[in-house]
C-alpha positions as CSV (number, residue, x, y, z in Angstrom):
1,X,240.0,10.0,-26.8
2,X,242.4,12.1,-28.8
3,X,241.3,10.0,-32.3
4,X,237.8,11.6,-31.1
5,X,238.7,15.2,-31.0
6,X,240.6,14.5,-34.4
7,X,237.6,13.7,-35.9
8,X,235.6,16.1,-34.3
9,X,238.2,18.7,-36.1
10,X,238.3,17.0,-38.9
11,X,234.3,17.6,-39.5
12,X,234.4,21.1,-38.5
13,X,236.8,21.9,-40.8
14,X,234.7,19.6,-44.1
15,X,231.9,22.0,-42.7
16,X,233.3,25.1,-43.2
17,X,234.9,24.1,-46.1
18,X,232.4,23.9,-48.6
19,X,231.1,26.1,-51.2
20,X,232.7,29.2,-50.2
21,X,236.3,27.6,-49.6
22,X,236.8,28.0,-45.9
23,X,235.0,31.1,-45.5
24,X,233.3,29.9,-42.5
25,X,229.9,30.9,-40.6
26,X,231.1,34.5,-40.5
27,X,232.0,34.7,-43.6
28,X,228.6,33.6,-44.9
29,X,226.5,35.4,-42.7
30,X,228.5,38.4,-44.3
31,X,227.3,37.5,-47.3
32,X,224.2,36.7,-46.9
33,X,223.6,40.4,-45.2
34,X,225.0,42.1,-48.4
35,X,222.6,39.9,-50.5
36,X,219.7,41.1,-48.9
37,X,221.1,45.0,-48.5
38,X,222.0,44.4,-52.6
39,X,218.1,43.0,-53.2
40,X,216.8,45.7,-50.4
41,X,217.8,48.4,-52.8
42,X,216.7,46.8,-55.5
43,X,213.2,46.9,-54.6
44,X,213.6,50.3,-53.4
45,X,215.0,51.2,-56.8
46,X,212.2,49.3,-59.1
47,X,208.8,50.0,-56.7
48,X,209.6,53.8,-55.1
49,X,212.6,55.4,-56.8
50,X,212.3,55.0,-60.7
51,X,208.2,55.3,-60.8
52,X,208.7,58.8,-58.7
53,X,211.6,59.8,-61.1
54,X,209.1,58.8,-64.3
55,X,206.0,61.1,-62.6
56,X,208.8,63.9,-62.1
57,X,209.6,63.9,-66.3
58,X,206.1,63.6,-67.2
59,X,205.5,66.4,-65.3
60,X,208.1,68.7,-66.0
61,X,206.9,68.0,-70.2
62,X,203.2,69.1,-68.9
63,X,204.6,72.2,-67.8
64,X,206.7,72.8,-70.6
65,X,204.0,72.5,-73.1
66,X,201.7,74.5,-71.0
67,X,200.6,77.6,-73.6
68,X,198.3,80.9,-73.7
69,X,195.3,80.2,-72.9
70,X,195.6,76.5,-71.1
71,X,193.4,76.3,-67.9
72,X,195.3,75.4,-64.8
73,X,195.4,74.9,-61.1
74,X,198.0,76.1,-58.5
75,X,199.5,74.1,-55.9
76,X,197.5,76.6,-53.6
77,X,194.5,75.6,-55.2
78,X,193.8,78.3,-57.3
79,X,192.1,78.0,-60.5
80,X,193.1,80.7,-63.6
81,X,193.9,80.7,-67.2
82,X,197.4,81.4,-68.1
83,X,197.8,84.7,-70.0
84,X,201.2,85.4,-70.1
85,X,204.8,82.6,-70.2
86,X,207.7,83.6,-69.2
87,X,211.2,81.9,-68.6
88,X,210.2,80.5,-65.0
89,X,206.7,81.9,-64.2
90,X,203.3,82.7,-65.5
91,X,201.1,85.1,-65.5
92,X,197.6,83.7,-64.5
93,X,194.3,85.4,-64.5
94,X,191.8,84.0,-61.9
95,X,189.1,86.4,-62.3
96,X,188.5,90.0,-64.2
97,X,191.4,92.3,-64.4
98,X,193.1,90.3,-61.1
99,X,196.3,88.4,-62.0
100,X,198.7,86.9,-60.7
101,X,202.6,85.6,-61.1
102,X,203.2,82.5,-59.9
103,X,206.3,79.8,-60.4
104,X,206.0,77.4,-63.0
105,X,207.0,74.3,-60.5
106,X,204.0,75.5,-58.6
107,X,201.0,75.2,-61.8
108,X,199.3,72.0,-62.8
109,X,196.9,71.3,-65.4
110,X,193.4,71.6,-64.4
111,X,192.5,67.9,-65.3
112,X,188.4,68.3,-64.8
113,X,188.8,70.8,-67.2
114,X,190.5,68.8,-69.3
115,X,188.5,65.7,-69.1
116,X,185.9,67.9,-70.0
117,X,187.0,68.6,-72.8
118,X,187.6,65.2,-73.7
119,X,184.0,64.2,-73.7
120,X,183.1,67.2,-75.7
């Protein structure tokens, strides 16, 4: 009886032993719950964070290059033509002699008018 619960120890501990050098079944479950947090943010990183973070710079170039003259829409929906730029706003004319100052992180280009354009 007691060479039995030798060997029952002795496998055990071969068991637990093994790649990981003792670390036992807590140990490895630890590890395997940081490996998926580690990929978990990885894939967050690669398919939400960095694309969102590109659209952000490509959009903050449209703005800057945005001139005199450029047709453009307002996050209100409001079409004009920019008249005036200024440091953080422009002036935009949406119809005769009515204009209007509104926050450059609030204006897009007006992309029908620019596909138009395009085809021209």
């Amino acid at each position: 009886m007691f060479n039995l619960v030798l060997l029952q120890e002795a496998a055990n501990t071969a068991a637990n032993s093994g790649l990981f050098g003792g670390m036992g079944e807590n140990g490895m479950e630890q590890l395997k719950f940081w490996g998926m947090m580690i990929l978990i943010f990885v894939v967050f990183y690669f398919f939400m964070i960095r694309p969102q973070t590109k659209k952000q710079k490509e959009l903050q170039k449209q703005r800057e290059s945005m001139k005199k003259g450029d047709k453009v829409v307002t996050a209100g929906g409001i079409y004009g033509e920019i008249k005036e730029v200024q440091d953080t706003t422009f002036i935009i004319t949406i119809a005769k002699d009515v204009t209007i100052k509104v926050s450059k992180d609030s204006v897009y280009a007006d992309v029908a008018e620019a596909q138009a354009a395009e085809k021209k």
